[in-house]
C-alpha positions in Angstrom: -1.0 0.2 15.8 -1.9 2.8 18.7 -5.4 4.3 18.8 -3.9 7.4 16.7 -2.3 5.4 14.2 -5.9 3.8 13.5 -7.4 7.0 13.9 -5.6 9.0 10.9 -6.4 6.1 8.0 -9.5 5.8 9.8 -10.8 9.7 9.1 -9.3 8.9 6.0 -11.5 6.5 4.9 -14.4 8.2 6.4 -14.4 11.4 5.1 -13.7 9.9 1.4 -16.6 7.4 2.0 -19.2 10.3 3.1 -18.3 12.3 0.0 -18.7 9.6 -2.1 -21.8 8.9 -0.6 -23.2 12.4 -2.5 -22.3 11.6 -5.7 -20.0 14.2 -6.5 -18.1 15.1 -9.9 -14.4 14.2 -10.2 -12.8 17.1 -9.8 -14.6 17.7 -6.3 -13.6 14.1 -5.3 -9.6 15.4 -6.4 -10.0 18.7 -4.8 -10.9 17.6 -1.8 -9.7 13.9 -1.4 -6.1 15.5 -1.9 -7.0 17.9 1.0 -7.5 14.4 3.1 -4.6 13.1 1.6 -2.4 15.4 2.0 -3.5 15.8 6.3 -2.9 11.4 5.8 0.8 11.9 4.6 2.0 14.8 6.9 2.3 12.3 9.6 4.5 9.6 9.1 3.6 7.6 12.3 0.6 5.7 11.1 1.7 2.6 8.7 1.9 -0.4 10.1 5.5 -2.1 9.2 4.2 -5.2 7.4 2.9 -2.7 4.5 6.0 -0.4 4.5 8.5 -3.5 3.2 10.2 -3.7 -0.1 10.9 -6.4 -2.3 14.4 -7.0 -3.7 13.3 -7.4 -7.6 10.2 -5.0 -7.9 8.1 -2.6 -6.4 5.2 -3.4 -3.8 1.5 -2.7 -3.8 -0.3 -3.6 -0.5 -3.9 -3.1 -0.2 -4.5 -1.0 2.9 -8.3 -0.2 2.2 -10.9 -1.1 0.0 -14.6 0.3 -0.2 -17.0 -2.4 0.1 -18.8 -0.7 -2.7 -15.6 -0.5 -4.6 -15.4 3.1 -5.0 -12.0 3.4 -4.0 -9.1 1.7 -2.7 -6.3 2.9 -0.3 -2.9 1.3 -1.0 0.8 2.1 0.1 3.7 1.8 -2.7 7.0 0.5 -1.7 9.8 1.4 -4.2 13.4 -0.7 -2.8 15.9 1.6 -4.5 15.9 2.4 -7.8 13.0 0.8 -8.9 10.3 1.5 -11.0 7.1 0.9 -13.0 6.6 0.1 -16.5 4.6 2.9 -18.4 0.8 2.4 -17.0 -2.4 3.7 -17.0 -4.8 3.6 -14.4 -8.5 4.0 -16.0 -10.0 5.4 -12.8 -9.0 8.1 -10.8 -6.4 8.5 -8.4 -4.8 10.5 -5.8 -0.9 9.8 -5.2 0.6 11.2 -2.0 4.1 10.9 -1.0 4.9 9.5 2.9 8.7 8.9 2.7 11.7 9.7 0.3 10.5 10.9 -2.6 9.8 9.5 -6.3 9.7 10.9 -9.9 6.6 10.8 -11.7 6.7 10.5 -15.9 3.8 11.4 -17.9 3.3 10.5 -21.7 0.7 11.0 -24.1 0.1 8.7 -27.3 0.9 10.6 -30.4 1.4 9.6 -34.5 4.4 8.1 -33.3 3.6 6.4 -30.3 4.1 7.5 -26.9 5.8 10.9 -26.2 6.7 12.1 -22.9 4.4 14.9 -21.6 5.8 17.8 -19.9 9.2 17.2 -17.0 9.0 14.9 -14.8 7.3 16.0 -11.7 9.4 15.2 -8.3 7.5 14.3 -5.4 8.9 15.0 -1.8 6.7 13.9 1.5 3.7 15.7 1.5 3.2 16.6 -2.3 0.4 14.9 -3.5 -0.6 14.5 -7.7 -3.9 13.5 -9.2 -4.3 10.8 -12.3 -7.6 10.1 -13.8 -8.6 9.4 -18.0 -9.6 13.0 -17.7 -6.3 14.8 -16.2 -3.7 12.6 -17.8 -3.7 8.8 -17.0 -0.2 7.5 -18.5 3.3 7.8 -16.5 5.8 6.2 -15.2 7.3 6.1 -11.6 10.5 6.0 -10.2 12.0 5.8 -6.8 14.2 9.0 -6.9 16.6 7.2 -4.9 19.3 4.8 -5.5 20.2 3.9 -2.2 16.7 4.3 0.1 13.2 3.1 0.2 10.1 5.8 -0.7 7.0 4.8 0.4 3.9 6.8 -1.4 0.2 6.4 -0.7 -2.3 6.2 -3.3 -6.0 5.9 -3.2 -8.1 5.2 -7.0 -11.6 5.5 -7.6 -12.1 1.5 -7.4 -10.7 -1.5 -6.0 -7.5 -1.1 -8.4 -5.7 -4.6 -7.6 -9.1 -5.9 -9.5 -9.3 -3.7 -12.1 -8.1 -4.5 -15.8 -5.1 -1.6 -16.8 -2.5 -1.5 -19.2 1.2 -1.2 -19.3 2.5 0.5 -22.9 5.6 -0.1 -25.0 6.7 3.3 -26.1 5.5 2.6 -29.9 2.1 2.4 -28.4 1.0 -0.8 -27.9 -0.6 -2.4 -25.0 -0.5 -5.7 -22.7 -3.5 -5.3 -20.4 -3.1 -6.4 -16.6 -4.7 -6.9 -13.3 -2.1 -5.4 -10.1 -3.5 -7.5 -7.3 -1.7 -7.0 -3.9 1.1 -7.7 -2.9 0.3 -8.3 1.1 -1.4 -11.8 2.4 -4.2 -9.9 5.0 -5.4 -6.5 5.8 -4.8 -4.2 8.4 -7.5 -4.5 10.9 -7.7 -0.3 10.9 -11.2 -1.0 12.9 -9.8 -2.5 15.4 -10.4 -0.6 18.9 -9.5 -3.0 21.8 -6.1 -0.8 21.5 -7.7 2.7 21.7 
């Protein structure tokens, strides 16, 4: 990575770590971490290869940040084409922001008969950004909106979310809870300044 491919995640992190630092409410922390987010994704010139690489079967999740305090985690999505997640929650905040190709976002809501779908699907080109959290709507599904191209989104969640315990849904309601992990074998080194 050059010196202003370490620099962008870098003020990234920083700013998001300062806030945090005052205690603020959530919708302050989703006001203005997708501000952040949004300045992150209008580049595309910052993530290092080894975290932009898909899988064949399934979707990847490589951990490109986490707080030492885990208050938040900074992770790229991979989607080869045409794939997607089950129906999830999250159970912490989070800010999705979309680097390359685009993906369709599902929401759903539990209802008498299970899960219902809750409003369109929202389409997310580079540069939109959408907020999740227990108190905005936490259940949806994602897509890649492409069948023949990578996307690559970038998400950051109030915790360290490859530790934390989630569910996926069946659309009759029921749950199987599960913990992400990562999908990468080391971090990027974004502290690194021998090449600045």
């Amino acid at each position: 990575m050059s010196e202003l491919q370490h620099q962008r995640l870098r003020t990234f992190v920083g700013n998001l770590a300062q806030l945090l630092d005052s205690q603020p409410d959530e919708q302050t922390i989703l006001q203005r971490g997708s501000n952040w987010l949004s300045e992150l994704i209008r580049h595309d010139d910052w993530l290092d290869e080894a975290f932009s690489q898909p899988h064949a079967q399934h979707y990847q999740q490589y951990l490109l940040y986490a707080d030492a305090q885990q208050r938040f985690s900074v992770v790229s999505f991979v989607w080869g084409p045409g794939q997607q997640t089950p129906i999830h929650d999250h159970r912490v905040w989070g800010l999705i922001g979309m680097l390359r190709g685009a993906e369709i976002s599902q929401s759903w809501q539990a209802g008498p008969q299970g899960l219902q779908p809750e409003g369109p699907p929202v389409r997310l080109e580079p540069g939109s950004v959408e907020a999740v959290s227990p108190t905005v709507g936490d259940i949806h599904r994602v897509s890649n909106a492409f069948d023949d191209r990578v996307s690559i989104s970038i998400h950051v969640y109030g915790a360290n979310i490859g530790a934390v315990k989630r569910a996926v849904y069946r659309e009759d309601g029921s749950e199987n809870v599960f913990i992400s992990g990562y999908s990468n074998r080391y971090l990027p080194n974004i502290w690194d300044l021998s090449h600045d």
